[in-house]
KOLVEX-843538 format. One record per residue: residue in three letters; x negated, y, z of N, C-alpha, C, O in turn. Coordinates in steps of 0.001 Angstrom, whole numbers, plus 500000, padded with zeros to 6 digits. Example, Ala and Ser with C-alpha at 12.3 -4.5 7.8 and 13.67 -1.06 7.14 Angstrom:
ALA486810494310507800487700495500507800486800496700507800485764496681508465 SER487150497750507080486330498940507140487100500030507870486591501138508039 
This chain:
UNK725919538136282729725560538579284057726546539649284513726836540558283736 UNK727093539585285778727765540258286388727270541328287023726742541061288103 UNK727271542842286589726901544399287550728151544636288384729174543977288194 UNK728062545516289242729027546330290193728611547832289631727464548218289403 UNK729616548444289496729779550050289060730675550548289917731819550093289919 UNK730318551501290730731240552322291019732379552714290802732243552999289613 UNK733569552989291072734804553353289820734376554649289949735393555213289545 UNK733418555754290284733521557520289570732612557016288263732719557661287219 UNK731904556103288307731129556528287056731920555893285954731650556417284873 UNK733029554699285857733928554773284994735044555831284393735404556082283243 UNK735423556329285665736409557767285272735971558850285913735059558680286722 UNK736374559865285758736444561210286186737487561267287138738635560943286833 UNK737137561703288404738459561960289018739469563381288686738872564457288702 UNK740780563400288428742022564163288504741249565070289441740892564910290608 UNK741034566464288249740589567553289058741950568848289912741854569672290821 UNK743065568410289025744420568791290257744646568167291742745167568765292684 UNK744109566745291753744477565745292963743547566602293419743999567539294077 UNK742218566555293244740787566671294039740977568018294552740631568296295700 UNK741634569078293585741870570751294082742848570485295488742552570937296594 UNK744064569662295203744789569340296525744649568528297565745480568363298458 UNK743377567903297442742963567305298138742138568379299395742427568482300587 UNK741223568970298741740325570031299121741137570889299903740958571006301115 UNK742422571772298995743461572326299641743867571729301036744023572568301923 UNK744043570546301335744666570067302300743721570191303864743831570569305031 UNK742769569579302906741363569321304056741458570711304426741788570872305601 UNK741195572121303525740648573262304525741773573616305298741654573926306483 UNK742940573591304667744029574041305292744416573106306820745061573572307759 UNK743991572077306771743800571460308237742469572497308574742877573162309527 UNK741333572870308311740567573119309111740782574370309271739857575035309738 UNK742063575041308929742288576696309151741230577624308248740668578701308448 UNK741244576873307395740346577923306389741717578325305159741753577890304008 UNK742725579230305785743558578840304688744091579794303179744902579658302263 UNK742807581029303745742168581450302224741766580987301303742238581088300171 UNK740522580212301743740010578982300705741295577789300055741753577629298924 UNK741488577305300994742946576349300951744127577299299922744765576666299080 UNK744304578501300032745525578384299090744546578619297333745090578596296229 UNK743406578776297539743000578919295684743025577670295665743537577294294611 UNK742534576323296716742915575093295745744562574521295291745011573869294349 UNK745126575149296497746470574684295925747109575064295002747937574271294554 UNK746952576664294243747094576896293230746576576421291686747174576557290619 UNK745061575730291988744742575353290905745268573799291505744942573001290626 UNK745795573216292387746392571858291877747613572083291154747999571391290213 UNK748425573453291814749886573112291152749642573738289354750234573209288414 UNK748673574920289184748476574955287545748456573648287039749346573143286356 UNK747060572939287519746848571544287030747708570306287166747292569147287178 UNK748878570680287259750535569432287211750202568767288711749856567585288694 UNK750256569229289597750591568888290659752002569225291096752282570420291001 UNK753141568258291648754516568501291313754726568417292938755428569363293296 UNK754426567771293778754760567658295446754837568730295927753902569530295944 UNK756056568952296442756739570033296647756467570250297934757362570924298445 UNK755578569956298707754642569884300179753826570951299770753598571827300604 UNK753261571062298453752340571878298162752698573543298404752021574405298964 UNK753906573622297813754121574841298124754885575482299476755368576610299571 UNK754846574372300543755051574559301330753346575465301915753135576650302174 UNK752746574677301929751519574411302203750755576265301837750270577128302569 UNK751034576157300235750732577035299610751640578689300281750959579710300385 UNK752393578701300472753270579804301100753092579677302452753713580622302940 UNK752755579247303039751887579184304646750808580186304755750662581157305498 UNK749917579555303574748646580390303299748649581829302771747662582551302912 UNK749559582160302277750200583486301597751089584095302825751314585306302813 UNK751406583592303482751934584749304600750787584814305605750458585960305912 UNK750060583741306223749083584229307077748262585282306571748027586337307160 UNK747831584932305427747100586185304440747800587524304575747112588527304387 UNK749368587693304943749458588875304539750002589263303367750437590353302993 UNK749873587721302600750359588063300744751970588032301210752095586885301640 UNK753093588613301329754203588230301548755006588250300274756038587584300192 UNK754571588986299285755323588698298162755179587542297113755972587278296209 UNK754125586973297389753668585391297063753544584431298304752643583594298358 UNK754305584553299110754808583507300070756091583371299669756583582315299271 UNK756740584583299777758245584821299094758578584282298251759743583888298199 UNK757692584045297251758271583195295630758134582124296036759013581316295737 UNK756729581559297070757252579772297331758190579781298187759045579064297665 UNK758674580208299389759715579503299726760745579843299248761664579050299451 UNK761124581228298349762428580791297827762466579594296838763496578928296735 UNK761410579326296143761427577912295202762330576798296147763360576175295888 UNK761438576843297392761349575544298295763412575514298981764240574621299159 UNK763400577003299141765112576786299421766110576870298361767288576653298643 UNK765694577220296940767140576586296228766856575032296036767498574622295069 UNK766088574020296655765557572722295998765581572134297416765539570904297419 UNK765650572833298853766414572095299957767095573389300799766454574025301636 UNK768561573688300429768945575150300894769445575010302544769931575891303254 UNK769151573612302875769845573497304403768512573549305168768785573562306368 UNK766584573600304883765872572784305607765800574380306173765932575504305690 UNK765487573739307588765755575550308806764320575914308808763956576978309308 UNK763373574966308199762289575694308550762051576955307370761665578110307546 UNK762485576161305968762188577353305432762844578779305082762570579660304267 UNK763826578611306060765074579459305950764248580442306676764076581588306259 UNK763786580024307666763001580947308988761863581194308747761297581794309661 UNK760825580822307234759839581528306785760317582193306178759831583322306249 UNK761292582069305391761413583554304085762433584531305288762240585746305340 UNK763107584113305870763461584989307356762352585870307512762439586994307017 UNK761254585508308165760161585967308855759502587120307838759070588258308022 UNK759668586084306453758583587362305334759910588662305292759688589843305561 UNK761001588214304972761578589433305142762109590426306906762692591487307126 UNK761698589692307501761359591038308414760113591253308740759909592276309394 UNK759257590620308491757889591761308332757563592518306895756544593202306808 UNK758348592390305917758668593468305003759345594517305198759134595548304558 UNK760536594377306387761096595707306494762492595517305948763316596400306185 UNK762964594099305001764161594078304538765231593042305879765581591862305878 UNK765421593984306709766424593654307619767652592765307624767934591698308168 UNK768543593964306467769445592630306020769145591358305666769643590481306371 UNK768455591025304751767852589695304372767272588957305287767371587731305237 UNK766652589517306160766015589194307685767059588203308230766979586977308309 UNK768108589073308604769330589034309589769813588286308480768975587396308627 UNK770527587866307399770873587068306598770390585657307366770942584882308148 UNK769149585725306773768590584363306624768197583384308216768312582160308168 UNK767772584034309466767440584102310835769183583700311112769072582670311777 UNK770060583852311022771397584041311411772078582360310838773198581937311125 UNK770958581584309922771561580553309214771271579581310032772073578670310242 UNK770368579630310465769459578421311232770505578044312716770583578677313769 UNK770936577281312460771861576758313753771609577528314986770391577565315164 UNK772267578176315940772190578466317299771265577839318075770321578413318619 UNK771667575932318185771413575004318999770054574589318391769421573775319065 UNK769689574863317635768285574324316754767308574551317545767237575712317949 UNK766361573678317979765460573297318888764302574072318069764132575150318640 UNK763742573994317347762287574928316717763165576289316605764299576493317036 UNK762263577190315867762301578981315671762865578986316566763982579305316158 UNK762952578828317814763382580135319133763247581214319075764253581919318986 UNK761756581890319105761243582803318461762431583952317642762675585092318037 UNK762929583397316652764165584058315900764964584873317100764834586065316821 UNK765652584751318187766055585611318939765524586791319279766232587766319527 UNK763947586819319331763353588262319704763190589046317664762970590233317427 UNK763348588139316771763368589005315816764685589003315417764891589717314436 UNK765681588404315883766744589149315538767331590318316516768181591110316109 UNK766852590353317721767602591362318731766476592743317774766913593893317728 UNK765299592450317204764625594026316958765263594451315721765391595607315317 UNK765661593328315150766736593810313257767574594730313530767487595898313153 UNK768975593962314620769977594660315081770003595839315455770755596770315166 UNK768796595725316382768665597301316812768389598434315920768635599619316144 UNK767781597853314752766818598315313873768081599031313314768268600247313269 UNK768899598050312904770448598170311959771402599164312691772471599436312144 UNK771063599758313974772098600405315301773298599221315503774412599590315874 UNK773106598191315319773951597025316186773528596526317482773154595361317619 UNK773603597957319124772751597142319793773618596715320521773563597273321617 UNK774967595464320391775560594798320882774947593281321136774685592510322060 UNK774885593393319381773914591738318864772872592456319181773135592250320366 UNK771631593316319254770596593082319685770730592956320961769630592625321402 UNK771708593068322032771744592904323649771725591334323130770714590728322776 UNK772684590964323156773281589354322997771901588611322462771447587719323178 UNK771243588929321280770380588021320836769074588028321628768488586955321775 UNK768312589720322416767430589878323499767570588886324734766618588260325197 UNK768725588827325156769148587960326382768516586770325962767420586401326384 UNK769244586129325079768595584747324506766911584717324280766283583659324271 UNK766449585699324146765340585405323634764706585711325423763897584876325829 UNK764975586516326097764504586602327387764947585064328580764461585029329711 UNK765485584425328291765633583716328613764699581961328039764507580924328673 UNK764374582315326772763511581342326379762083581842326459761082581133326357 UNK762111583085326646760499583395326767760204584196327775759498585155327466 UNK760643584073329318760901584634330614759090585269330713758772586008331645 UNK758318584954329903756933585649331023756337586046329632755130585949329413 UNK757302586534328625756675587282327465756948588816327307758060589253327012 UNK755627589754327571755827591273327652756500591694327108757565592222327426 UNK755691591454325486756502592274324786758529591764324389759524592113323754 UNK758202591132324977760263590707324574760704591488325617761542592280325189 UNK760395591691327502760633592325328043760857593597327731761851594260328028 UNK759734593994327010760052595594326807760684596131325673761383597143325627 UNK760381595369324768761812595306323609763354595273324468764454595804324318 UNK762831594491325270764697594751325872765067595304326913766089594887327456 UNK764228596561327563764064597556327714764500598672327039765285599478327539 UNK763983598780325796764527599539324689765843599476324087766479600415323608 UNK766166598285324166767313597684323331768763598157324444769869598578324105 UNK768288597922325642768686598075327135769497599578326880770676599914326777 UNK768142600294326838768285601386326890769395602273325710770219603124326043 UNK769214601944324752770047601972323440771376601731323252772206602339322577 UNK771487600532324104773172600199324716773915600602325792774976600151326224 UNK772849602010326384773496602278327310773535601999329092773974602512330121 UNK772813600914328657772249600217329863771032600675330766770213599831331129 UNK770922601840331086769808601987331997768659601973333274767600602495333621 UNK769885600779333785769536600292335427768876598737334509768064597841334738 UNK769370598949333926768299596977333680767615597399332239766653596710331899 UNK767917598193331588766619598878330781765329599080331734764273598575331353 UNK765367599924333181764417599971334027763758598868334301762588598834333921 UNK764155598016334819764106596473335234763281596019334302762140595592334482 UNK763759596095333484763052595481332176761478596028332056760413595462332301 UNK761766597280331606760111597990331409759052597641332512757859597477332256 UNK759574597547333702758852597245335026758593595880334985757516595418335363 UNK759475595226334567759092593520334627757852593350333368756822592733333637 UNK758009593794332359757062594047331199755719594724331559754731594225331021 UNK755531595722332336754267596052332684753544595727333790752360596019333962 UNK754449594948334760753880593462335370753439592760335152752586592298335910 UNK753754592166333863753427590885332995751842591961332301750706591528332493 UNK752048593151331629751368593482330959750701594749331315750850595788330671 UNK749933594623332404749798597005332730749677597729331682750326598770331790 UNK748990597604330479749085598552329749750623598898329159750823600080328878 UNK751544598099328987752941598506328777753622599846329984754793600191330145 UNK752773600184330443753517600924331840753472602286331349754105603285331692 UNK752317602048330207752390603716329448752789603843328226753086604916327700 UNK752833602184327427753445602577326172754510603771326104754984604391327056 UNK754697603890325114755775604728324067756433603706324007756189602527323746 UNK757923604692324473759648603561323900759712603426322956760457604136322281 UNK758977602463322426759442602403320921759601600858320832758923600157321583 UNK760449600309319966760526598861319741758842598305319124758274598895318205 UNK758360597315319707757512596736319339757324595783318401758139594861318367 UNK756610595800317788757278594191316241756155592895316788756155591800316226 
């Protein structure tokens, strides 16, 4: 006589797949606290897809963890050292760490003409400045004011930046166009904004 069985009650399912499985699901649903403990226990448990630690270092910088985002994507760029996206996450972790050069290193690799990280122009014009290069922070502000024409805070960053180079008739311009967009900018403090 012929039964039907289920296939779980023949095997156990691969509790690494099932951790990255889980991982995946929350991390689509933006739960991506929960999402990075499963991806860690898939990659303990021989999970080798190198998506994972993409995945996994996503979840570690939104968190805030930047020094365990840092270890996955540098994994992820000596193993693809041309892909721009992850050039422009470990970019990103190192300028919200504060390490500029490395910032400006890595933000500086990603093609000019490269259609994603735009964005990169308003964090490289605040490095430069950061560095007292406010030639490249004029040059890289422009660019970024030009891709993000109705964004405050880039306005008033380049205001500052404006101002820094010497420029004080369109430093003005600037702050005024920024607290248009934004009234409370009309009283900030000159200070570069991150």
């Amino acid at each position: 006589m012929y039964t039907m069985t289920s296939r779980t009650d023949n095997r156990a399912e691969d509790p690494a797949k099932k951790a990255y499985i889980e991982g995946l699901k929350r991390y689509r649903d933006g739960d991506l606290k929960e999402a990075c403990g499963f991806f860690t226990t898939a990659i303990t448990g021989g999970i080798t897809d190198f998506d994972i630690l993409y995945y996994r270092g996503m979840c570690h910088l939104d968190a805030g963890r930047y020094s365990e985002a840092l270890t996955d994507f540098e994994v992820l760029i000596r193993q693809h050292p041309d892909n721009a996206e992850y050039i422009f996450r470990r970019g990103f972790i190192r300028y919200k760490t504060g390490d500029v050069t490395g910032a400006i290193s890595d933000l500086i690799l990603i093609p000019p003409d490269h259609p994603d990280f735009s964005i990169r122009w308003h964090y490289l014009s605040v490095l430069y400045y950061k560095a007292g290069d406010y030639n490249a922070a004029l040059e890289a502000i422009e660019k970024a004011l030009s891709l993000f024409p109705t964004m405050p805070k880039i306005w008033f960053n380049a205001g500052i930046i404006m101002q820094a180079g010497g420029l004080s008739d369109r430093a003005d311009l600037a702050f005024t166009t920024a607290a248009r967009l934004e009234p409370k900018l009309a009283s900030a403090r000159h200070e570069i904004l991150e």
